[in-house]
N, C-alpha and C positions, 0 to 999 in steps of 0.2 A: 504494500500500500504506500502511496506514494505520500512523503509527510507533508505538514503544514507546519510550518517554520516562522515564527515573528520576531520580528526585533521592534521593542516597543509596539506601534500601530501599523508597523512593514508589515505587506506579507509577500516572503517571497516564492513566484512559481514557478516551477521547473518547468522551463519553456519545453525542454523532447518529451515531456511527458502529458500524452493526450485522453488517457483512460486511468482509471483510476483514482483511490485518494481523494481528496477534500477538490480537484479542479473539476473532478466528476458529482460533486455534492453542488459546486456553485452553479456550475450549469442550470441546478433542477431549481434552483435561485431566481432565474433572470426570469422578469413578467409573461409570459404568452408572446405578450405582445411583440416585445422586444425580437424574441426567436423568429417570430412573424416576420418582424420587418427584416432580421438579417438571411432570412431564404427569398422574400420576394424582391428586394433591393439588389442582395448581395450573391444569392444563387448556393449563400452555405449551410449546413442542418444543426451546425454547433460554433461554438464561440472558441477561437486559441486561448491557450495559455495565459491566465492574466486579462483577458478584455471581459469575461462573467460577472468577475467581483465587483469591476468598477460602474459597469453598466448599472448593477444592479442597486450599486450604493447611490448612483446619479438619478436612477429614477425613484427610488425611496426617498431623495430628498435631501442628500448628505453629501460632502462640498468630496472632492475626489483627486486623489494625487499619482498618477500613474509613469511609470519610468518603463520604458521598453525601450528595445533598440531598434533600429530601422528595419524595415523589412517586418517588423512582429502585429501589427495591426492597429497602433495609436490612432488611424483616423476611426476605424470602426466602434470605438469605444465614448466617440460623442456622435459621430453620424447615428449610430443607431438611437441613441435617446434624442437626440433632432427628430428623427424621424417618428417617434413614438409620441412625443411629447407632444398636446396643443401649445401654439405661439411659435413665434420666433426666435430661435439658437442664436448665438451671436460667438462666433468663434475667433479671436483675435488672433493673430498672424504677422509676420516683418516678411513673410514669401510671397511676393506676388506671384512670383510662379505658381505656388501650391493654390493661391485662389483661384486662378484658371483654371489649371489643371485639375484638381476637384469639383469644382463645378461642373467640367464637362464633365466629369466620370460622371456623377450623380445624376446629373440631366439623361447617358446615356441609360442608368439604371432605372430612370422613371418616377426620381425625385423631382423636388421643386427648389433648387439652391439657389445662390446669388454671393454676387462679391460687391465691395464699393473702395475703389483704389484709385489711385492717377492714372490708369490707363482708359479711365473712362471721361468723358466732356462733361461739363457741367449738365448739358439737358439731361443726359444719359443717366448720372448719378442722381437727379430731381426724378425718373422716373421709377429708378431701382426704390429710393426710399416711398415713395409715394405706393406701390404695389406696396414695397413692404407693409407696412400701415393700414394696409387694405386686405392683407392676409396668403397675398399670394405668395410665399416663399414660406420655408418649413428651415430653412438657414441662412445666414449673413455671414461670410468671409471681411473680417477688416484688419489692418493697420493697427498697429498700438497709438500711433501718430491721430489717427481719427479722435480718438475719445477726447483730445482737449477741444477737438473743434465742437464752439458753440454750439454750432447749426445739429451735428451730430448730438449731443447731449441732448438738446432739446427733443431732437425725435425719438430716442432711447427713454426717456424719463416719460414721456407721452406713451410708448407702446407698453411701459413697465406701469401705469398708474391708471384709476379707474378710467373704464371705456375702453382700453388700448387690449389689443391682440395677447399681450402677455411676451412677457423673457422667461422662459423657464428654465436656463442654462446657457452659462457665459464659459466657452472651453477657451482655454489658455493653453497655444502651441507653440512649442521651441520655449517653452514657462524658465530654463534656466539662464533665459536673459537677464532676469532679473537679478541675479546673483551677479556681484564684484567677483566673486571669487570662482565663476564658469569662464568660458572661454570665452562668450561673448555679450559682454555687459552693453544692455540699452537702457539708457536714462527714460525711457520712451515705457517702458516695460514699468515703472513705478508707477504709473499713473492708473494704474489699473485696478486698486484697491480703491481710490477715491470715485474711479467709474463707478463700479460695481455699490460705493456705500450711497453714491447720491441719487440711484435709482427709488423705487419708491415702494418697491417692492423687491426684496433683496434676494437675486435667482439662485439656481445651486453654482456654485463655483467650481470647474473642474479644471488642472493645469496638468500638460503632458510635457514630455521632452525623452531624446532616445538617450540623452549622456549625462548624467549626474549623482558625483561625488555624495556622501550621508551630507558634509555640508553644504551644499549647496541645494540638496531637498531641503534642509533645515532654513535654508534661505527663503526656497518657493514657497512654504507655508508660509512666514513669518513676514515677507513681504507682501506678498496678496492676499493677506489675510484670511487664508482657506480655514476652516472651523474643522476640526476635530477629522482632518480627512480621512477615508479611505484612502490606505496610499498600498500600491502592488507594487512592486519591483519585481520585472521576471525574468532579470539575467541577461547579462550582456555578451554572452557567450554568443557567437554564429558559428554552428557547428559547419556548415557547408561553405563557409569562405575560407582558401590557403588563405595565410601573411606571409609574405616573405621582406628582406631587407636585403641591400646591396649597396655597399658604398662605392661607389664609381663616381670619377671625372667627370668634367660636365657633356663633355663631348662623350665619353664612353656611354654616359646616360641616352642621349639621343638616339645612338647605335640599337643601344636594349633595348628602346623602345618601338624602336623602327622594325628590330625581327622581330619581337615579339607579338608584332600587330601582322605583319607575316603571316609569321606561324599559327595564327587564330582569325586568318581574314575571313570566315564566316560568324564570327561572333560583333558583339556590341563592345564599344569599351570606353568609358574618360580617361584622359590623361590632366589631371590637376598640373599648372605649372602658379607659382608665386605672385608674380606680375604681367601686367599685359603686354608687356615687351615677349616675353619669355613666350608664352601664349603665343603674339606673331609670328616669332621667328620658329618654335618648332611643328607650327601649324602647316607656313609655307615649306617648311622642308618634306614634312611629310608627305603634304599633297603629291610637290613634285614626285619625290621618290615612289610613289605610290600611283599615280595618272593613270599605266597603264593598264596593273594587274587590280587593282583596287586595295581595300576599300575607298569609301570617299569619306573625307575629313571634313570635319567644320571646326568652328573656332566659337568662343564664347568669351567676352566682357565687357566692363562697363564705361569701355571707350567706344564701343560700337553704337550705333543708332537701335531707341528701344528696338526700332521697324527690323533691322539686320540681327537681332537679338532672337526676335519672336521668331523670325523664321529660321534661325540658326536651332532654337529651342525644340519646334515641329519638324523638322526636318530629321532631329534625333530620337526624337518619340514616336514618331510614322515609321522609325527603321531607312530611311532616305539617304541620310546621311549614319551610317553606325558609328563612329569615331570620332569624339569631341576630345577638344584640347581647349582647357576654360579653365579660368581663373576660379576662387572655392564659390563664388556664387551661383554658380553652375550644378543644378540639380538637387538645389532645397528643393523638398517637397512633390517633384515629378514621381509621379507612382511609375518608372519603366521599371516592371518585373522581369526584362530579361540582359540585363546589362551582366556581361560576363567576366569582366576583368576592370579594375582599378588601378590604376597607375600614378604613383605621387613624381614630378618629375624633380619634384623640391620640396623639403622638411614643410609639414604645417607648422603652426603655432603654439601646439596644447595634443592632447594625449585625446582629450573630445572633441576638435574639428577633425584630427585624423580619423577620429573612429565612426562620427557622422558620416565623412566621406566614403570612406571606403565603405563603407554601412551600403551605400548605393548600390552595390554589385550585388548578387543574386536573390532579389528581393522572391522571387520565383520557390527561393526554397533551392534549388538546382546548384551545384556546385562551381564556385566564382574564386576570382583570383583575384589578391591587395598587392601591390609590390610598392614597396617604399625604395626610391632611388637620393641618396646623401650624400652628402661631402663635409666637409667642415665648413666647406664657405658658404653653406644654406646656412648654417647657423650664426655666424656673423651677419649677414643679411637680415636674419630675423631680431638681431639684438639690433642692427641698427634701426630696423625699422619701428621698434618699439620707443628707442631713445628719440625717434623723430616723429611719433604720436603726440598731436596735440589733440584733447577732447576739449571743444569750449563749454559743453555742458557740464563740466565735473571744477570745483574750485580748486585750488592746487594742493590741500591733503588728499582729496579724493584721486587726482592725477598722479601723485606719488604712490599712495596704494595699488592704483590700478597697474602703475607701470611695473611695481613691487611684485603684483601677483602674474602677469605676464612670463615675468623673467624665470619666476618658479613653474609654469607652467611647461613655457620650452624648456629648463630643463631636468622636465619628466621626460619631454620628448626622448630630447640627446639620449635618457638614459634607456629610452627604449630600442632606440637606434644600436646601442654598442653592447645592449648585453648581449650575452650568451646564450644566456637561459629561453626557457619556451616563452615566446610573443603570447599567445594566447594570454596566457598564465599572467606576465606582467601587466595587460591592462585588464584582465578581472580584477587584480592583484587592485591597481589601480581607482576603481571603482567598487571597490570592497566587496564586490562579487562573492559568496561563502564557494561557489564552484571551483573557485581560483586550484584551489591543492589538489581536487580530483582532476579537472582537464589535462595537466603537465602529470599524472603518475603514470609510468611506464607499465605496460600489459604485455600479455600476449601477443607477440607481433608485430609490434608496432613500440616505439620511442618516445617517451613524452608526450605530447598530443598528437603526434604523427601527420599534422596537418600545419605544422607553420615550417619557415628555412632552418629555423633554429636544430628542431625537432627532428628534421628531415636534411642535418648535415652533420657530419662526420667531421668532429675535433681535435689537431691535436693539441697536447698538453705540454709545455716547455716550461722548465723551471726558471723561474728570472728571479729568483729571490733576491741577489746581488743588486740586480738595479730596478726592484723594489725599494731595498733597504738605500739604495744612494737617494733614490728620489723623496724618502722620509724625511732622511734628517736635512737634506740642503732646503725644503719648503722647510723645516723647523728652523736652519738656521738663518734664512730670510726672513723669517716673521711671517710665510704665509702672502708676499705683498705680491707675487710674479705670477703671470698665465705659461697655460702648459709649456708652450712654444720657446720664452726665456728658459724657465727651468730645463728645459731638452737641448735648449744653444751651450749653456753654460756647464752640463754635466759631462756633454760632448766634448767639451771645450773647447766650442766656435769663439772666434775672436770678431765675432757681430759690432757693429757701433753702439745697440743697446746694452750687447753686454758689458760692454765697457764703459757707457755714460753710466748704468749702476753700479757697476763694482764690482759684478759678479764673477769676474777672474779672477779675485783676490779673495773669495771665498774657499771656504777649506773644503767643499765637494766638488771644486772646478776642475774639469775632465775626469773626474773619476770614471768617468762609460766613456773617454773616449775612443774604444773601440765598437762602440755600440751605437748603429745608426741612431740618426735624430727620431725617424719617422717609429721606430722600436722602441724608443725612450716614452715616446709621447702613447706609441699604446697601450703600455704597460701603465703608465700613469691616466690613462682612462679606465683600465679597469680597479688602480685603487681607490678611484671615483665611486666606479659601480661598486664595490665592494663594501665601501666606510671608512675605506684608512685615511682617503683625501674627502676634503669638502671643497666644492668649486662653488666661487661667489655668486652673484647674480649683475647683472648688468650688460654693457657694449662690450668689456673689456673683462671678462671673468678671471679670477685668480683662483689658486691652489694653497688650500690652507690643512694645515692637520684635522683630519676625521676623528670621529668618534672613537674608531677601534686604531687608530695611529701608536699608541701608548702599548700595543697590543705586540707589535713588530718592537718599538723602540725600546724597551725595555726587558727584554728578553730575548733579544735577535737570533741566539744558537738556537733557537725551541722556532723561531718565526720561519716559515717556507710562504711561496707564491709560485702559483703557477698562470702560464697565458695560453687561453685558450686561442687556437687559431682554425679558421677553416682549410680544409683540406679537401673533399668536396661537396659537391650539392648535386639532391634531387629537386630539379624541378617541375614543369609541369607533367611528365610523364605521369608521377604519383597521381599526383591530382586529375590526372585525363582516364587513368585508370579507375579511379573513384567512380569519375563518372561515368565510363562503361558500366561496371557494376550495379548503378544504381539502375539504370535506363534497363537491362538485363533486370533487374531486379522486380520492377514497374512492369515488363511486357511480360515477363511469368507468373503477375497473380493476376488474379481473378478468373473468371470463365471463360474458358478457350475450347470451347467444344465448338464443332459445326465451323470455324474460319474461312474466311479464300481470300488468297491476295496477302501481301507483305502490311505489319502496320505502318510500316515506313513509311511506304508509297500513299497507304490512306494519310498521315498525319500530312506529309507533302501536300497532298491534294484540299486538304481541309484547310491546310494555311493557306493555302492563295484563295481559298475561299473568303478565310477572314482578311485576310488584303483587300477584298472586291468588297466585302459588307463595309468595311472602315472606310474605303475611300469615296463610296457612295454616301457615306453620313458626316463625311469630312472629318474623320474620328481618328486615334491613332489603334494599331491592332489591338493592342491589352485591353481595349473597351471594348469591343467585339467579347473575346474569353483569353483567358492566358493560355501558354505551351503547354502546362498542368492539364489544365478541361480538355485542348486537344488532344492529349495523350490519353485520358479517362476517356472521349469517345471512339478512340482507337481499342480500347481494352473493351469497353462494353460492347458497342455496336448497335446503339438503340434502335427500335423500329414503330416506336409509339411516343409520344409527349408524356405520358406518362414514365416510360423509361427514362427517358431524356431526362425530366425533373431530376433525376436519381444521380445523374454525371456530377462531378465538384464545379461547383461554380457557376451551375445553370438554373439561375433562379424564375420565376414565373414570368418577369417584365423579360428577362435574355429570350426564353422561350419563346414570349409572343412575338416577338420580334425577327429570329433568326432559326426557331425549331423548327420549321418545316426545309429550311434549305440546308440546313445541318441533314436530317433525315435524308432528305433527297440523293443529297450529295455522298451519303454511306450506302446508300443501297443502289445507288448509281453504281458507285465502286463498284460494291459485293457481284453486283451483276456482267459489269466487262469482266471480271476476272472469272466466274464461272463461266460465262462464254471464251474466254480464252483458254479454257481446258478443254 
């Protein structure tokens, strides 16, 4: 039986786990109605992991705090009580993407939604609120920036007080903005408790977000003033995405990412790059390199014209373009469930934009690939960029905190970038995940999590305890004041100009490794980082100060050893391509296979360019049609009645009236040239 686990009012669920145990007691929880709305909307017969609990405490009445990670179902967990609920939802947002983009979904599923953002003209947004007030929309997508506007207030406090339609639930997405101490702090995002108190009738309050620390839940509550929440955390584990890391050149970067789009040119993939420079230039390389065999590339940023944006955006949602190279604001909120691969071409900022992003690849469930591509000079870049952040909304204690909390955030990053140890592991580790110790234990078969580079490379182990020990006590007998780079000139004993404007030749550890390269010194002094023996500052300019366990080596050196772990090789995507043979194998041998004709291949083939022809007739992208899932479920089933059909994942009452007869058609079309072909 599967447990239920709280810390404090947490509760957390074990996302692989679909039967069983108290997620199987919530289920029988959630009102009729609710189940109602998520088979006729949504096409499914039961609620994942974590979205039962919350629904059910949102329609009971009771303000709701839900953590999941991307790809796990955070929109279904207010769209459904929007849809249950009489009145108007009002779900706050900073993605315009995600308000388009959700709207159409909902609209394709036979909701009544709406958005109110800058992409719309004044008439257009007088007509949106005026329907609204009139009852026609069942949701509102806004801006956190809306609520101070007057005009706005006014018609919020009008639909929340007598005579008006009603608010019966205000959902708060991307809720860990609000937190100084998340990745990405909006001053815009405070305003949202005084929204919610000057209404007139005070709705339930529900805040979602896929990355945050216990602090910074303690934040979402405490600043939007959520009442006694319901709050779920269901684990930030992705069991179906590799991680891998690789610290390459900048140019060697390009390279790996050029064959690697190669070797995967029937799949989808982003490429994040840092800047919009960065962004052009490996956009136009790729293209070229790429013109004649494909894919086609697009590009994504916020130097482009919104107009070159949107169609850069549909273009990758429609499958048009598979291959985006955009800056991080590229792909908040887009529901593409079939994005196969993540590629960072430059260090994020935080340990929760990385994990946002990359979050993007296999929302499908199907097995997706993260690759982080580093250097040292991504992280110089990101310190400068930080030191060259001016916010005018924050007064200047606020501005030194924020920059404070920055500095610690990248260097979570770093420290993910150069361990050893299993990835997985360090960012549950990092999000206090309780999975964290199980995911990295070694089993049968298999290393670690058997799914990240770490996991899945072969170490060897070299004793450096010698210059270990030098690199201790020369940061001891500096005081801690120098970054790695000085420390590695002067142990070498380079005769640099810095070495020499501070002194550091006339230090009693000068050249003691000078037979030990520079680039050796400085990695072994990254891992007494990672380990505790060194503490590195925070700032443009980081230094090397004695750690915590420093006292540990210096004081007992005959007893002290160190060893550096080095790669020797790697499994790449073959593991992972292998994964997903088996699964696909795995999917085409259950269920009922009696009576067959013809490959499912060639059916699932034939039904995708089916939904290519239903999308581009509704001007839709394919995922709104059904996902690769359902057309794999109707390659396994083989329905021959609307009643079967119902019974496929993902084919709810509105899909069906919509597209069940040319789904049918087009199966027994098949079933039929192929018994005539025998």
């Amino acid at each position: 039986m599967t447990p239920r686990t709280e810390v404090g009012h947490t509760v957390w669920a074990e996302a692989d786990k679909h039967e069983g145990g108290w997620m199987e007691d919530a289920q029988a929880e959630v009102p009729q109605a609710a189940r109602d709305a998520l088979g006729t909307y949504f096409g499914y017969d039961s609620f994942r992991p974590g979205q039962a609990p919350l629904v059910s405490a949102i329609l009971s009445g009771r303000d709701a705090l839900g953590v999941m990670p991307t790809g796990a179902g955070k929109s279904i967990c207010y769209q459904v009580p929007a849809l249950t609920l009489p009145g108007l939802t009002l779900v706050i947002s900073p993605l315009v993407s995600l308000m388009g983009d959700q709207t159409r979904s909902l609209l394709a599923a036979g909701a009544h939604p709406s958005y109110l953002n800058s992409t719309l003209t004044p008439a257009q947004q007088n007509t949106v609120l005026r329907r609204a007030a009139a009852g026609w929309y069942q949701i509102m997508y806004v801006a956190p920036e809306r609520l101070a506007d007057p005009r706005f207030l006014e018609f919020a406090q009008s639909l929340a007080g007598p005579g008006g339609i009603g608010i019966p639930l205000v959902a708060v997405d991307e809720a860990h903005c609000v937190s100084q101490w998340g990745q990405d702090f909006r001053p815009s995002y405070l305003q949202i408790a005084d929204f919610v108190a000057s209404l007139p009738v005070r709705p339930v309050l529900a805040a979602f977000t896929a990355t945050a620390t216990a602090r910074v839940r303690d934040d979402i509550v405490t600043m939007l003033g959520l009442r006694d929440p319901a709050t779920v955390v269901t684990g930030f584990d992705r069991p179906n995405l590799y991680f891998g890391v690789e610290e390459l050149a900048d140019r060697q970067k390009d390279l790996r990412i050029l064959a690697y789009i190669r070797e995967h040119r029937d799949e989808s993939g982003i490429i994040y790059c840092s800047t919009r420079k960065a962004v052009d230039e490996l956009s136009d390389l790729l293209a070229r390199e790429l013109l004649v065999v494909g894919p086609a590339v697009g590009r994504y940023h916020a130097g482009m014209s919104p107009e070159a944006r949107n169609r850069s955006q549909e273009a990758f949602v429609d499958d048009r373009v598979p291959v985006m190279v955009a800056t991080n604001a590229f792909g908040m909120g887009i529901d593409k469930p079939n994005v196969r691969y993540v590629i960072h071409h430059n260090v994020p900022e935080s340990i929760e934009a990385y994990y946002q992003e990359a979050g993007r690849a296999g929302r499908d469930g199907d097995p997706a690939s993260c690759l982080l591509l580093w250097n040292g000079n991504d992280f110089r870049v990101r310190r400068y960029l930080i030191d060259q952040t001016e916010d005018g909304q924050l007064d200047p204690g606020q501005r030194d905190q924020a920059r404070a909390n920055r500095y610690r955030l990248l260097d979570q990053m770093q420290g993910y970038c150069e361990t050893t140890g299993c990835l997985r592991e360090y960012v549950l580790r990092y999000f206090g995940d309780e999975a964290a110790g199980e995911v990295a234990r070694p089993t049968a078969g298999r290393e670690g999590c058997g799914n990240c580079s770490n996991c899945l490379t072969h170490f060897e182990s070299e004793d450096v305890t010698r210059e270990a020990l030098a690199i201790l006590r020369l940061v001891r007998e500096t005081g801690g004041r120098f970054g790695k780079s000085l420390v590695a000139d002067a142990l070498h004993g380079a005769r640099t100009e810095k070495v020499r404007q501070w002194k550091l030749d006339e230090a009693e550890g000068y050249g003691a490794l000078e037979d030990v390269p520079v680039g050796w010194i400085k990695d072994v002094a990254g891992q007494l980082v990672g380990r505790g023996y060194l503490a590195q500052s925070q700032g443009r300019y980081p230094t090397l100060a004695l750690g915590p366990r420093a006292m540990e080596a210096l004081e007992d050196p005959e007893a002290f050893s160190f060893a550096l772990k080095r790669r020797r090789s790697q499994e790449r995507a073959g593991e992972r391509g292998r994964r997903a043979a088996e699964l696909i194998r795995e999917e085409a041998g259950s269920g009922e296979r009696v009576g067959r004709v013809g490959d499912d291949a060639d059916l699932f083939e034939r039904l995708r360019t089916l939904r290519m022809d239903l999308a581009q007739e509704r001007n839709w992208a394919p995922y709104m049609v059904c996902s690769d899932k359902t057309l794999r479920d109707l390659c396994r089933r083989r329905p021959r009645t609307m009643d079967e059909l119902l019974a496929v994942q993902g084919i709810g009452e509105r899909k069906a009236e919509q597209f069940g007869q040319a789904l049918l058609d087009a199966i027994a079309d098949f079933e039929s040239s192929q018994e005539g072909g025998h």
